[in-house]
C-alpha positions as CSV (number, residue, x, y, z in Angstrom):
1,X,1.4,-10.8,-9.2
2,X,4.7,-10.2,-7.4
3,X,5.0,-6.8,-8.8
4,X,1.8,-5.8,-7.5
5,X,2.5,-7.2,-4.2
6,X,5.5,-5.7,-4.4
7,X,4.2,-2.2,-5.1
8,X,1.3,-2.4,-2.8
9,X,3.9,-3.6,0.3
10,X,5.7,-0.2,-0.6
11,X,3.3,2.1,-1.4
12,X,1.6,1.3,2.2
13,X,5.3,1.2,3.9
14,X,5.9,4.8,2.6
15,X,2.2,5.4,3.5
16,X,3.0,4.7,7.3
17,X,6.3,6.5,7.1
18,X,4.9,9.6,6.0
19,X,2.0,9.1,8.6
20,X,4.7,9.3,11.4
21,X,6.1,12.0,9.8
22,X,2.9,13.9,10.0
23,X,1.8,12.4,13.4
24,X,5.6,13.7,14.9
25,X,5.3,16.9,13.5
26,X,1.9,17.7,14.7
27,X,2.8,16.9,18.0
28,X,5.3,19.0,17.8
29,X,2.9,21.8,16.5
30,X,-0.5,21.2,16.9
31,X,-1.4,24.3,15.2
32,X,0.4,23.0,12.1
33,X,-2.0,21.0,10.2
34,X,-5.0,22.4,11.1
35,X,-9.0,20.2,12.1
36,X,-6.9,17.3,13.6
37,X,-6.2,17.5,17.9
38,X,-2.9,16.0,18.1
39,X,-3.3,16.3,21.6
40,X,-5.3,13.3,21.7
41,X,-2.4,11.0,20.3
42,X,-4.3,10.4,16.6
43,X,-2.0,8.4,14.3
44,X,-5.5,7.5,12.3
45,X,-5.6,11.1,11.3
46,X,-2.0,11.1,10.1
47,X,-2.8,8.4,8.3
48,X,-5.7,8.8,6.5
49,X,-3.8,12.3,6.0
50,X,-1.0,10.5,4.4
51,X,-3.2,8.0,2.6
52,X,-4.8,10.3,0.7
53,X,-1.9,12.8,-0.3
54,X,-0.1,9.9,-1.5
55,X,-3.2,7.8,-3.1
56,X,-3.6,11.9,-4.8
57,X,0.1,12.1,-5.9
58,X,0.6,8.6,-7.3
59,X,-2.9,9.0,-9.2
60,X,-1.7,12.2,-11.0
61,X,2.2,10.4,-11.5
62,X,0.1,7.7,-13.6
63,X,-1.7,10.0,-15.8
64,X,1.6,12.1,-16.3
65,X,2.9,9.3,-17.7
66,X,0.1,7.9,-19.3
67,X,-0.2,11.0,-21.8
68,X,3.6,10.9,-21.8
69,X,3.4,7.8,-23.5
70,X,0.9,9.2,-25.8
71,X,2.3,12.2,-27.2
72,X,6.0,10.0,-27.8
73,X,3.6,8.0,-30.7
């Protein structure tokens, strides 16, 4: 259970991290990421924008290894 807890705790931490990444960076350039007004100060569309690249990236980093595993048997 603590490993979970553990992962979830960083995997939203990095979450929010990259969201203020994004969020500072489109205010920097709003014509950077395009469909999201920055102008309007939207740290929930950084964030969902961060959620989902990183929900995407971790997804495919758990089938790489999954069929990793495979093919070493």
């Amino acid at each position: 259970m603590a490993v979970f807890l553990s992962a979830a705790v960083a995997f939203i931490t990095l979450t929010i991290i990259f969201a203020l990444f994004i969020w500072a960076l489109g205010r920097a350039n709003p014509s950077c990421i395009g469909g999201v007004d920055f102008d309007s100060d939207y740290f929930t569309d950084a964030y969902a924008l961060s959620w989902t690249t990183f929900s995407t990236v971790v997804s495919v980093m758990f089938v790489c290894l999954l069929y990793s595993s495979d093919s070493a048997h």
